[in-house]
GUBA-655301 format. One record per residue: residue number from 1; residue in three letters; chain; y, x, z of N, C-alpha, C in turn. Coordinates in nm, 4 decimals, padded with zeros to 6 digits. Atoms other than C-alpha are relative to their C-alpha. Layout:
NUM / ala / A / Y / X / Z / Y / X / Z / Y / X / Z $
...
This chain:
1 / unk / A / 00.0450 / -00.1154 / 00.0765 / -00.5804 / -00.5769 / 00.6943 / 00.0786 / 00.1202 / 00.0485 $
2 / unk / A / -00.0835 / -00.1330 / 00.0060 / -00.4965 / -00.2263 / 00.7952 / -00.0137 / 00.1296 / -00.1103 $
3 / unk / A / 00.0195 / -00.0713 / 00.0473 / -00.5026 / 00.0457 / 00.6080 / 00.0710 / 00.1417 / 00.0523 $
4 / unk / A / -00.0943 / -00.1077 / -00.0463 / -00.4233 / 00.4546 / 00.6918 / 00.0087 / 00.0685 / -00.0991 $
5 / unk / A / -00.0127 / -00.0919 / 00.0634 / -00.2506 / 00.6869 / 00.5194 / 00.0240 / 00.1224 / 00.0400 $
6 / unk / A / -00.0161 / -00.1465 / -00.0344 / -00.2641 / 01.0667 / 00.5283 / 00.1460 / 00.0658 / -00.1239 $
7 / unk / A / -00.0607 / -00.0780 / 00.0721 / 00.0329 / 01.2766 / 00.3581 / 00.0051 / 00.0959 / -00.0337 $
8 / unk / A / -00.0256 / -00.1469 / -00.0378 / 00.0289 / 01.6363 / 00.3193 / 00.0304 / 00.0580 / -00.1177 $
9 / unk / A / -00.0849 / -00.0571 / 00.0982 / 00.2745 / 01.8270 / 00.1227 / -00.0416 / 00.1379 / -00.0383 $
10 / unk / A / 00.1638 / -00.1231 / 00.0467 / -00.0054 / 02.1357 / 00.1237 / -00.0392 / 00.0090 / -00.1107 $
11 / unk / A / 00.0918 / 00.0052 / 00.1270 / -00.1686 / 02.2104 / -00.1879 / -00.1454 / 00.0285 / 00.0946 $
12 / unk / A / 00.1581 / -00.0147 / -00.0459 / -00.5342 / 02.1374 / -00.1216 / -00.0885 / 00.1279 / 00.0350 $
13 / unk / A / 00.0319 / -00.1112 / -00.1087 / -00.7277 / 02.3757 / 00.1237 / 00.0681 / 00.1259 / -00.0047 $
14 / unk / A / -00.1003 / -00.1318 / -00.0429 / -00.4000 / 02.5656 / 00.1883 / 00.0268 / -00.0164 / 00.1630 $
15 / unk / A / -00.0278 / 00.0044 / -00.1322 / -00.4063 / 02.6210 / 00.5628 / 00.1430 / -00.0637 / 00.0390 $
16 / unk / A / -00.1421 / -00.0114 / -00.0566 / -00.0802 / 02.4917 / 00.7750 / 00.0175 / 00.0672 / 00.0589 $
17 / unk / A / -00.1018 / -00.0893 / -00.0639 / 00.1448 / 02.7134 / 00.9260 / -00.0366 / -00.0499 / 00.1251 $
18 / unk / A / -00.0026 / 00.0541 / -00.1750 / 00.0640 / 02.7211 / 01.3212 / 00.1717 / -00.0019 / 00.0487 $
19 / unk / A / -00.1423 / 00.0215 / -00.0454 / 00.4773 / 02.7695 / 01.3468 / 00.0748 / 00.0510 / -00.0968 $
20 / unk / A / -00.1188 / 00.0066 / 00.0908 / 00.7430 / 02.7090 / 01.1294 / 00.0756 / 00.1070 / -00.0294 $
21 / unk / A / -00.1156 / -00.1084 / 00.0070 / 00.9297 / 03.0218 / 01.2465 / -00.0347 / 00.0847 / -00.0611 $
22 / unk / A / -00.0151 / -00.1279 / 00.0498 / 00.7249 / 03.2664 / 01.1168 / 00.0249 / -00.0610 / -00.1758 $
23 / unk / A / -00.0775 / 00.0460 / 00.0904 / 00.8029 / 03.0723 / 00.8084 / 00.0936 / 00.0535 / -00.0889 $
24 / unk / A / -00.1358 / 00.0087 / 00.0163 / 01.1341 / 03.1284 / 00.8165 / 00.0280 / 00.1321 / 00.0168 $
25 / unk / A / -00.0294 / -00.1236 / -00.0652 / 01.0909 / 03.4850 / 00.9751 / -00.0228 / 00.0705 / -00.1522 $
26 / unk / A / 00.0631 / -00.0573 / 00.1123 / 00.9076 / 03.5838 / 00.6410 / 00.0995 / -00.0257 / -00.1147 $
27 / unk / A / -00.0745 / 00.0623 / 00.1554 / 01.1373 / 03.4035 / 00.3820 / 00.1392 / 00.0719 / 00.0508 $
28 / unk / A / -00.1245 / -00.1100 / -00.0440 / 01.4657 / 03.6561 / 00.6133 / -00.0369 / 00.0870 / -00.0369 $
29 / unk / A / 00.0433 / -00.1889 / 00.0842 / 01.2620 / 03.9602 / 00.5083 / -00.0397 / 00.0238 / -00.1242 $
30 / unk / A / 00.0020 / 00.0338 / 00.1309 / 01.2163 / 03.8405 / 00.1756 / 00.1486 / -00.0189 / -00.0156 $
31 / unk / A / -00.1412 / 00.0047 / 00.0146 / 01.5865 / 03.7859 / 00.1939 / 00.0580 / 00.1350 / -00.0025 $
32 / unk / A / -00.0879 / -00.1216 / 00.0353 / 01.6999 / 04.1159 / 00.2938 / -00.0429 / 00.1356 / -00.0578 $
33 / unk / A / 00.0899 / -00.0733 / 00.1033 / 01.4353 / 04.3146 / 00.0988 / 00.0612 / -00.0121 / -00.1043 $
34 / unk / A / -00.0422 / 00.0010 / 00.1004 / 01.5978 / 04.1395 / -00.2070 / 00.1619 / 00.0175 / 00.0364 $
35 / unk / A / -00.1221 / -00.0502 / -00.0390 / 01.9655 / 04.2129 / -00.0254 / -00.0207 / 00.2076 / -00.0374 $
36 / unk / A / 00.0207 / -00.1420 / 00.0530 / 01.8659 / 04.5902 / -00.0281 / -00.0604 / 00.0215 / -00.1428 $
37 / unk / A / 00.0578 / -00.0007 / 00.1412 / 01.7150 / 04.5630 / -00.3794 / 00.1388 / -00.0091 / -00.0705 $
38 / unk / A / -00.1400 / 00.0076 / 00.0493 / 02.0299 / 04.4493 / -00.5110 / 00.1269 / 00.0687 / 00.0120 $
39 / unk / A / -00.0480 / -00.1643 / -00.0252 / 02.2020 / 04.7105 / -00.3319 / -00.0051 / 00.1259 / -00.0607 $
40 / unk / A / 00.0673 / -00.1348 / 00.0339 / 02.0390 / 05.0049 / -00.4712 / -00.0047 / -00.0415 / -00.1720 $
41 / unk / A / -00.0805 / 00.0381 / 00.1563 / 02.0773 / 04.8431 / -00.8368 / 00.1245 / 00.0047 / -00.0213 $
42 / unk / A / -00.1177 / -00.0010 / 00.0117 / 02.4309 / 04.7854 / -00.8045 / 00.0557 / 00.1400 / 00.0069 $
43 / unk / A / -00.0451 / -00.1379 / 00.0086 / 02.4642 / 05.1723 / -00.7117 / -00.0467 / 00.0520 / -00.1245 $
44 / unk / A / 00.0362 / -00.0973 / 00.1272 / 02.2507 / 05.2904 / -00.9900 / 00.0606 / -00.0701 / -00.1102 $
45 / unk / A / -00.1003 / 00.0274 / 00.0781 / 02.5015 / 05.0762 / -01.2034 / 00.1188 / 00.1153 / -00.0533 $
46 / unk / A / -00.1278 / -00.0991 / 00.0236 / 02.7638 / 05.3732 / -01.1497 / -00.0771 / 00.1099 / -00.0786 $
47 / unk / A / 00.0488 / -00.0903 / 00.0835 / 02.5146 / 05.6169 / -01.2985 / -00.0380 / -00.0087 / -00.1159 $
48 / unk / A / 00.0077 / 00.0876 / 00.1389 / 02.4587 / 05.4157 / -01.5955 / 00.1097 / -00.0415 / -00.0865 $
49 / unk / A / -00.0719 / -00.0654 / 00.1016 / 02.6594 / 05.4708 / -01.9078 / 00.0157 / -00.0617 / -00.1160 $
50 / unk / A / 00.0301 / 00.0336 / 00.1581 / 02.7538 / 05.3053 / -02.2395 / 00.1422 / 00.0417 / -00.1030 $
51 / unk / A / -00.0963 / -00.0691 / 00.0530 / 02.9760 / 05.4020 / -02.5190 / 00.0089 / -00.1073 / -00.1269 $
52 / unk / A / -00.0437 / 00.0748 / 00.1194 / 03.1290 / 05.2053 / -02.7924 / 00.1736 / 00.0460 / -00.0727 $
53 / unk / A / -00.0925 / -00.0179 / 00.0666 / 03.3622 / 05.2367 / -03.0517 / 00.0402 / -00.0547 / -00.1080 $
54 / unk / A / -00.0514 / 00.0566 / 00.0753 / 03.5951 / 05.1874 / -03.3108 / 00.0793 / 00.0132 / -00.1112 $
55 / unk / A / -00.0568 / -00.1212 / 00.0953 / 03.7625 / 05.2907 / -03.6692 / -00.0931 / 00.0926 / -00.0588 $
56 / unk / A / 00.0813 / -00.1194 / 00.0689 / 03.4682 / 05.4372 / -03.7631 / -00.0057 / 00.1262 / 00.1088 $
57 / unk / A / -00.0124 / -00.0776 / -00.0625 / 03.4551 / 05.6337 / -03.4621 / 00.0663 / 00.0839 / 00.0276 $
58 / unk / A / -00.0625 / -00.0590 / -00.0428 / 03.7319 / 05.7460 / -03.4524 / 00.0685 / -00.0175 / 00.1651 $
59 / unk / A / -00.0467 / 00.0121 / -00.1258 / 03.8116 / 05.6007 / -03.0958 / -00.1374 / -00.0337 / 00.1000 $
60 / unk / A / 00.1207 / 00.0289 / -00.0427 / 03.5144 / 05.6066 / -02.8769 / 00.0950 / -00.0109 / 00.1878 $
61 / unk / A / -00.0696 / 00.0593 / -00.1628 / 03.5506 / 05.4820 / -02.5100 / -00.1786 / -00.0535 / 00.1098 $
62 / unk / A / 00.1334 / -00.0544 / -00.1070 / 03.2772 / 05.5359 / -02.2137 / -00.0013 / -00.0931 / 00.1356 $
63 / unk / A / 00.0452 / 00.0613 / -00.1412 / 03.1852 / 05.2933 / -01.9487 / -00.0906 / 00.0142 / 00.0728 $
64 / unk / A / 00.1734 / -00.0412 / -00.0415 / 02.9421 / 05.3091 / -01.6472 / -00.0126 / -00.1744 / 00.0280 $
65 / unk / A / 00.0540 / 00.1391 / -00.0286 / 02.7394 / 05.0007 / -01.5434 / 00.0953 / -00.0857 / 00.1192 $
66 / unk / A / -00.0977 / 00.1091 / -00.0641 / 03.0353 / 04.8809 / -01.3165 / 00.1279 / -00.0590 / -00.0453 $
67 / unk / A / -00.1119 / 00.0464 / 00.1089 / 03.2152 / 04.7959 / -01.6256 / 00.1261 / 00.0725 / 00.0453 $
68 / unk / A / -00.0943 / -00.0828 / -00.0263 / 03.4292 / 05.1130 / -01.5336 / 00.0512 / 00.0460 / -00.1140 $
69 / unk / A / -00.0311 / -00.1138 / 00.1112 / 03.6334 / 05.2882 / -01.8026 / -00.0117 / 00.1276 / 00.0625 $
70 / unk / A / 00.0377 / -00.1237 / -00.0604 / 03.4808 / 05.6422 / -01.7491 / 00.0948 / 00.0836 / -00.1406 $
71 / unk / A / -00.0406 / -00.0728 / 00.1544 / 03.6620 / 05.8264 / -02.1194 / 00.0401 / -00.0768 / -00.0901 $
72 / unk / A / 00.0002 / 00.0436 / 00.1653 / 03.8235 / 05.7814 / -02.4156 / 00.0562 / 00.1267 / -00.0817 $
73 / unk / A / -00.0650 / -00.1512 / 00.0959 / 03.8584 / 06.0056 / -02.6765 / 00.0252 / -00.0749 / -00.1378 $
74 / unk / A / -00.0188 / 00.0009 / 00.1186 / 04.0341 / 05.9733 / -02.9902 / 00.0242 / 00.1048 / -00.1107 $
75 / unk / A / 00.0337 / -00.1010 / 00.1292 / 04.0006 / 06.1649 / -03.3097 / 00.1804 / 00.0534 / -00.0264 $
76 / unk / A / -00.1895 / -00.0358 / 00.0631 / 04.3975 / 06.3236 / -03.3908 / 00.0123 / -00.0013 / -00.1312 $
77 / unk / A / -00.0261 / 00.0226 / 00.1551 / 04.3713 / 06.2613 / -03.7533 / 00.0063 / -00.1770 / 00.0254 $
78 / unk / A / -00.0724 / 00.1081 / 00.0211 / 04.4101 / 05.8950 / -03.6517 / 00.1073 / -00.0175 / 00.0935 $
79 / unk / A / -00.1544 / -00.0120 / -00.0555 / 04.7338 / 05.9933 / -03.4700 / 00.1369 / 00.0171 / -00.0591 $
80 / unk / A / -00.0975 / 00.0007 / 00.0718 / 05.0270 / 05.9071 / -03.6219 / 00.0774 / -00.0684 / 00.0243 $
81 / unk / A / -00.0685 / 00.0593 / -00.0847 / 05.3363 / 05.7967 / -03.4999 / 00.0870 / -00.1459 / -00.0720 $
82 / unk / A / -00.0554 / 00.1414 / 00.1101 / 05.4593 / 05.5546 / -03.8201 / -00.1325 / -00.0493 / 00.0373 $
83 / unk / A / 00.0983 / 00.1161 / -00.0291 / 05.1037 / 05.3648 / -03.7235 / -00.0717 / -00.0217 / 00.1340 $
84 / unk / A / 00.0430 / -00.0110 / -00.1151 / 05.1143 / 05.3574 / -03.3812 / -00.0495 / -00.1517 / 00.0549 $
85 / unk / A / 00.0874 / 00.1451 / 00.0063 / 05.0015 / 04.9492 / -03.3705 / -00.1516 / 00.0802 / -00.0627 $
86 / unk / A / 00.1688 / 00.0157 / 00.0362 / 04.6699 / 05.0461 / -03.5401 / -00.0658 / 00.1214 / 00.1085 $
87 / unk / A / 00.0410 / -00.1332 / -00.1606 / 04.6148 / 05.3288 / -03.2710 / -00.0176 / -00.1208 / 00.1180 $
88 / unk / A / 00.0069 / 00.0668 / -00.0889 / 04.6665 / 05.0676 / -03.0328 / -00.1181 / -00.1194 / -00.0089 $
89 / unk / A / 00.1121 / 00.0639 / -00.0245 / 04.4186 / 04.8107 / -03.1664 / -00.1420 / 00.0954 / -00.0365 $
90 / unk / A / 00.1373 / -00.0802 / -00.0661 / 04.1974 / 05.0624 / -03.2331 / -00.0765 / 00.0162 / 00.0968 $
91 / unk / A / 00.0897 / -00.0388 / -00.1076 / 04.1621 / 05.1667 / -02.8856 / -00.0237 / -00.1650 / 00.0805 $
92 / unk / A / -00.0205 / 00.0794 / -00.0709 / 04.2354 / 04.7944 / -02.7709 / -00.1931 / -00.0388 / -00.0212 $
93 / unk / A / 00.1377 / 00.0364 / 00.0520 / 03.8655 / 04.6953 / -02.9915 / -00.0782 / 00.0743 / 00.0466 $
94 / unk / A / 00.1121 / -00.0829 / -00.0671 / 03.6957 / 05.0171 / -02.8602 / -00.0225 / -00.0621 / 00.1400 $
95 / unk / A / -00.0103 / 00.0575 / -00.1582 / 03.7903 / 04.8810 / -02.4935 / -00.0397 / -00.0859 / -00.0043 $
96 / unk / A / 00.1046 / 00.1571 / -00.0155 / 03.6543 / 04.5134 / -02.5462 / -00.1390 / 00.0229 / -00.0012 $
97 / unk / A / 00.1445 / -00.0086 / -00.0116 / 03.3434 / 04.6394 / -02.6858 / -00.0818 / 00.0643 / 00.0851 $
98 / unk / A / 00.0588 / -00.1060 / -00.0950 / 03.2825 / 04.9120 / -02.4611 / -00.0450 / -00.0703 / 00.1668 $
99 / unk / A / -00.0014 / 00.0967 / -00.1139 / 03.3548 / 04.6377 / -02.1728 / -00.0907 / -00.1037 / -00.0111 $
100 / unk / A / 00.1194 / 00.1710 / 00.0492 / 03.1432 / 04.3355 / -02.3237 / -00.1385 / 00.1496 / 00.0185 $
101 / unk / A / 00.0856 / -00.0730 / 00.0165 / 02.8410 / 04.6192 / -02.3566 / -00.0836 / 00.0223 / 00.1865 $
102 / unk / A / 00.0359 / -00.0012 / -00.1210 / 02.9052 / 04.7319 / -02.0057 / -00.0536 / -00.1041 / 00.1060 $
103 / unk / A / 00.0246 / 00.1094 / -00.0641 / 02.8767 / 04.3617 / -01.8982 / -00.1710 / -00.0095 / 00.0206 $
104 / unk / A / 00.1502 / 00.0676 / 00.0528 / 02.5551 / 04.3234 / -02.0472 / -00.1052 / 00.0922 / 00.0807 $
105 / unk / A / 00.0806 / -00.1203 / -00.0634 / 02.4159 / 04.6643 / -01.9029 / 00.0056 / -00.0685 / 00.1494 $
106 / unk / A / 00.0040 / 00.0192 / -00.1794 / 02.4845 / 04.5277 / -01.5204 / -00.0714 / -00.1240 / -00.0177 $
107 / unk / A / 00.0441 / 00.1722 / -00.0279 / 02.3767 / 04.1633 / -01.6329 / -00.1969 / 00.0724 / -00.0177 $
108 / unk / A / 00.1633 / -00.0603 / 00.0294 / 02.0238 / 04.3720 / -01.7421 / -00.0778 / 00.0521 / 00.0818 $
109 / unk / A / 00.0383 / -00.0392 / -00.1138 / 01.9766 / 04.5354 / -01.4894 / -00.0047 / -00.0752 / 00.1455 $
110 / unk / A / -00.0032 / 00.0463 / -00.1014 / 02.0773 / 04.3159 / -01.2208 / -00.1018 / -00.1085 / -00.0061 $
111 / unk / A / 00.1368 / 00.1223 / -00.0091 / 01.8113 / 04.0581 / -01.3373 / -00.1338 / 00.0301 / -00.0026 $
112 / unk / A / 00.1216 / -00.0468 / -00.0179 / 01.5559 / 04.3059 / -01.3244 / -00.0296 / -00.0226 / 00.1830 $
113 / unk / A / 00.0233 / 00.0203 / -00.1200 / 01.6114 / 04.2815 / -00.9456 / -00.0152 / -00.1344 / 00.0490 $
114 / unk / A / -00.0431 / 00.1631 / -00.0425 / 01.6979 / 03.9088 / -00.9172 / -00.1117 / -00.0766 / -00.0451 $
115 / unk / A / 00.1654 / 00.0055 / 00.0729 / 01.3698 / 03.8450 / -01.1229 / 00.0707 / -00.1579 / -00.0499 $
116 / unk / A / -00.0542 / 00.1138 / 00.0514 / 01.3788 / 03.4273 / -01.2280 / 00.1447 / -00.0686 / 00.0612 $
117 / unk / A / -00.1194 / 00.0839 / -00.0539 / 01.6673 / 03.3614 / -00.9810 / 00.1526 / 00.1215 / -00.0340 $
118 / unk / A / -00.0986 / -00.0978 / 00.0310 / 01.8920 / 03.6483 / -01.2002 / 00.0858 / -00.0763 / -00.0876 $
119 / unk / A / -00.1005 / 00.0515 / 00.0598 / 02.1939 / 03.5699 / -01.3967 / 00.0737 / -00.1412 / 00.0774 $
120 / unk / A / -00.0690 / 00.1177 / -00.0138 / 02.3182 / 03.2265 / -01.3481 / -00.0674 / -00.0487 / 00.1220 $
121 / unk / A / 00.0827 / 00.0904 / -00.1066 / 02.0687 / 03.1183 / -01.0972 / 00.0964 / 00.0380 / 00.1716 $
122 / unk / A / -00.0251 / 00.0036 / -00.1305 / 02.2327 / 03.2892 / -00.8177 / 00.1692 / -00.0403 / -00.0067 $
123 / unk / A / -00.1697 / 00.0233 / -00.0182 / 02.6377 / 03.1410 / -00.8814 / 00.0381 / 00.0888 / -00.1119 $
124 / unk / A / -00.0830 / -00.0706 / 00.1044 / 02.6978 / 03.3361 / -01.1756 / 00.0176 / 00.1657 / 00.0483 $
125 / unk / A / -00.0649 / -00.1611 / -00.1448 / 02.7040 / 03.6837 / -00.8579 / -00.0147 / 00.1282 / -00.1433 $
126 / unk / A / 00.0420 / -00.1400 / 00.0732 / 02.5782 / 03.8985 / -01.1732 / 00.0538 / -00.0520 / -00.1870 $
């Protein structure tokens, strides 16, 4: 008894590739298309801005999308030198949040470029 088998890893009447390379040539310019994509996000990160605060606003603190500290301003009615610990976590809480915020702004943006392979998919890069 013989029998033949055919395999093809094709989805049904999807042409084959006459050569592998252009393949491969196509899936490099799909590579550095999304290399320059990611580029040009990561810059418009620096022009991108968030602000958080703390105390009731009395300590506000300014990041851009490269989780930069860009400002801080504090109010001088909570300046006082007998409570200089609560000055300090004041601005310490404005600075976490202002930083966790900024995280989130680059993680938002950067997965607009990265599309399903954003956040975690590519190593954690964003």
């Amino acid at each position: 008894i013989s029998a033949a088998c055919s395999t093809s890893w094709l989805a049904p009447n999807e042409p084959e590739s006459e050569d592998p390379r252009m393949d491969m040539n196509k899936l490099m310019q799909q590579a550095q298309q999304m290399q320059a994509a990611m580029a040009s996000a990561q810059e418009k990160l620096g022009d991108l801005t968030v602000e958080a605060d703390s105390g009731g606003g009395a300590i506000k603190v300014v990041f851009n999308g490269k989780q930069e500290l860009q400002s801080i301003s504090i109010d001088p009615s909570v300046v006082n030198a007998d409570e200089a610990d609560l000055l300090e976590d004041l601005v310490l809480t404005a600075f976490q949040a202002g930083h966790k915020k900024a995280g989130e702004l680059a993680q938002k943006e950067m997965s607009k470029v990265a599309g399903p392979m954003g956040g975690g998919g590519l190593g954690g890069l964003f």
